[in-house]
C-alpha positions as CSV (number, residue, x, y, z in Angstrom):
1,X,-11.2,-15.8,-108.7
2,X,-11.9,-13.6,-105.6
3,X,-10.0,-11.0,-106.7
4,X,-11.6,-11.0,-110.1
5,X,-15.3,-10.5,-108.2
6,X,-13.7,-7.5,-106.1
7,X,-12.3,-5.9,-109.3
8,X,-16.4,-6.4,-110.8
9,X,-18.0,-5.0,-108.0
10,X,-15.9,-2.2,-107.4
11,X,-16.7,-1.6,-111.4
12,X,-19.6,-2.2,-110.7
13,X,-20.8,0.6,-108.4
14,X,-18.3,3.1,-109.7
15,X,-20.4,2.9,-113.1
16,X,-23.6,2.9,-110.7
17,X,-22.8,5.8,-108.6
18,X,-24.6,9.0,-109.3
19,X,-23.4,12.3,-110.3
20,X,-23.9,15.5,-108.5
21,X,-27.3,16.6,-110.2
22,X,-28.9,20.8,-111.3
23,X,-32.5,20.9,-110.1
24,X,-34.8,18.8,-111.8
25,X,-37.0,20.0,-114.8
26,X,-34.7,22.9,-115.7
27,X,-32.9,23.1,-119.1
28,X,-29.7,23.2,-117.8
29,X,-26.6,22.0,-120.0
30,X,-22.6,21.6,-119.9
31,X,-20.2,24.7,-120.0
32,X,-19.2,24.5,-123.4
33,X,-23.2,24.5,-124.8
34,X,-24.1,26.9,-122.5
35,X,-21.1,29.6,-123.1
36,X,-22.5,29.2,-127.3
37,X,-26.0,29.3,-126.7
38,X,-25.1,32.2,-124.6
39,X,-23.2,34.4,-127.2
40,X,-26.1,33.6,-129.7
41,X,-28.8,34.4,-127.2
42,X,-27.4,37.7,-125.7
43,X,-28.8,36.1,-122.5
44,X,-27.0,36.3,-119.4
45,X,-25.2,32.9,-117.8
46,X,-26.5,30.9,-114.3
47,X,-23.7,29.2,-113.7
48,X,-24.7,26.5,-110.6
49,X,-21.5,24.7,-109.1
50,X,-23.1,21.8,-107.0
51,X,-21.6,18.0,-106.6
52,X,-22.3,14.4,-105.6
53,X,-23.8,14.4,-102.1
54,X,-24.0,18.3,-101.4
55,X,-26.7,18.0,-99.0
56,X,-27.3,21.8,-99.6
57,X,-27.4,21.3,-103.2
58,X,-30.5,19.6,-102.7
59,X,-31.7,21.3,-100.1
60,X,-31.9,24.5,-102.7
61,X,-33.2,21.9,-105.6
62,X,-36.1,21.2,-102.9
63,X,-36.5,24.5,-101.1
64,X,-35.8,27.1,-103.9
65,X,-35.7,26.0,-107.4
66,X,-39.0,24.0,-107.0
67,X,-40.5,27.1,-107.2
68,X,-42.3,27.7,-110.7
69,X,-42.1,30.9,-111.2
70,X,-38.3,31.4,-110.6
71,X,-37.8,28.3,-112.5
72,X,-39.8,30.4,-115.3
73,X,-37.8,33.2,-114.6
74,X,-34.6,32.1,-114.9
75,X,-35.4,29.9,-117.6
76,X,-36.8,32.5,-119.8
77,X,-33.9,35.3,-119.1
78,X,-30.6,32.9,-118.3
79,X,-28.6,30.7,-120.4
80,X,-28.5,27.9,-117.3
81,X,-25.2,26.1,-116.7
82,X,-24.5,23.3,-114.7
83,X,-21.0,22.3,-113.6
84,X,-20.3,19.3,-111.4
85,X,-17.3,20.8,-109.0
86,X,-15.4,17.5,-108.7
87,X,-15.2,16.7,-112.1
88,X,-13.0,15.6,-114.6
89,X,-15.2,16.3,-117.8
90,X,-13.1,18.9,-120.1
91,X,-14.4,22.0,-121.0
92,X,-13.1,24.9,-122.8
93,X,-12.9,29.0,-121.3
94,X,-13.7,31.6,-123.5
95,X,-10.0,32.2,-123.9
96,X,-9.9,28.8,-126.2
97,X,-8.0,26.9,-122.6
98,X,-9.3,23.6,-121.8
99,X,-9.6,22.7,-118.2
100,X,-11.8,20.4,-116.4
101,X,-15.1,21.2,-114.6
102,X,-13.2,20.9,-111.1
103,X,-10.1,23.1,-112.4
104,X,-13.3,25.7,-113.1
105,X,-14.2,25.5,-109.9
106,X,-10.9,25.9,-108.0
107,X,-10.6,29.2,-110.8
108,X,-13.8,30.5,-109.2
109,X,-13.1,29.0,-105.2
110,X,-16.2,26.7,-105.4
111,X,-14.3,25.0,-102.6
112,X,-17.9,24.5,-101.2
113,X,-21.1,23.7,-102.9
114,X,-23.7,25.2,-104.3
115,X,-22.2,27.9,-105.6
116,X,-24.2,30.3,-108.2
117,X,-22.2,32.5,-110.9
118,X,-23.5,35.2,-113.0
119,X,-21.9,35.7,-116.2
120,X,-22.0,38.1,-119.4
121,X,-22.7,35.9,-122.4
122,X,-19.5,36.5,-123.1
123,X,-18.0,34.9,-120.2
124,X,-16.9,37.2,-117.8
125,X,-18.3,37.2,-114.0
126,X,-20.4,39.3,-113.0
127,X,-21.0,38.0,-109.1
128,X,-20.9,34.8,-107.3
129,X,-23.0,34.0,-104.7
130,X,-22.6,30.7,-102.0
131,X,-24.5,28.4,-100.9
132,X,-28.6,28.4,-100.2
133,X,-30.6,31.0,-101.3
134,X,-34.1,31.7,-100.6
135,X,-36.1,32.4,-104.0
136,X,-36.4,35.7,-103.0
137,X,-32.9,36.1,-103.0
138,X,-32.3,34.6,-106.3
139,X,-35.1,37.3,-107.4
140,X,-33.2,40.0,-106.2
141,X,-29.9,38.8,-107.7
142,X,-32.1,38.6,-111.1
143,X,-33.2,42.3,-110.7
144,X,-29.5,43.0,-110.1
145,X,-28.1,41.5,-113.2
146,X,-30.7,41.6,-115.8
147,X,-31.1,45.6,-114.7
148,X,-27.1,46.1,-114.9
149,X,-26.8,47.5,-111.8
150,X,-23.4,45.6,-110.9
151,X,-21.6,48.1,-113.7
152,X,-22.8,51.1,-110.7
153,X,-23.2,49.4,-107.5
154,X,-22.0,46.6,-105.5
155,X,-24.6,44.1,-104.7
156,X,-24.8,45.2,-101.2
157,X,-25.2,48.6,-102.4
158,X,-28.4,47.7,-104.9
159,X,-30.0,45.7,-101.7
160,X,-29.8,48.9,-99.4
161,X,-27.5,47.4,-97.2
162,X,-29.6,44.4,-96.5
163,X,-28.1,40.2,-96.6
């Protein structure tokens, strides 16, 4: 009987425990939505790599993506993905191979968290940038991508030199 309790209540908070979480009140979906709605769109991808407990993670949900006018910004002009870097939820690469979310992230060495990808909406990487950003920053990656500048010019280049 006592083992039958431990079994329930370690069911019991694995089904209760939360998941890692993309900033509140953005339309963020999965990988596999996103990449479509992408192609369709002709919008660029936001790809944010965060997981349970990444105190940065939600340090950047509080600090930087509270801010309304870059969470109209991206909104507008970015297909936003959100990928939990220690999952196993299946998704499938633009090269038809299914992998899981965390396999994704070992691809793109999210080996720490958050982790920010720009992608064509085709799929391919543009830049990714770790951990917190100021929304300033995430402004100027914005003006980078959206402008093209990364088919010229590194991103240090296009900043002047500045971090």
């Amino acid at each position: 009987m006592k083992r039958i309790g431990m079994l329930l209540a370690t069911g019991f908070l694995w089904a209760t425990t939360v998941l890692a979480d993309p900033p509140p009140g953005y339309p963020f979906v999965g990988y596999d939505a996103g990449l479509a709605a992408a192609r369709a769109s002709g919008k660029p991808i936001f790809l944010y790599f965060g997981r349970y407990g990444c105190a940065w993670c939600d340090h950047t949900n509080k600090q930087t993506f509270s801010d309304a006018a870059l969470k109209q910004l991206y909104t507008k002009n970015y297909t936003l993905v959100y990928v939990d870097a220690e999952s196993g939820k299946r998704l499938t690469l633009p090269s038809g191979e299914r992998i899981t979310e965390a396999e994704l992230g070992v691809r793109l060495q999210a080996f720490a968290t958050p982790l920010f990808v720009y992608l064509t909406p085709q799929g391919d990487k543009i830049m990714q940038i770790p951990g917190f950003k100021t929304v300033q920053d995430f402004r100027d990656y914005d003006r980078y991508v959206r402008g093209g500048h990364y088919k010229q010019e590194t991103l240090l280049e296009f900043l002047g030199g500045k971090s």
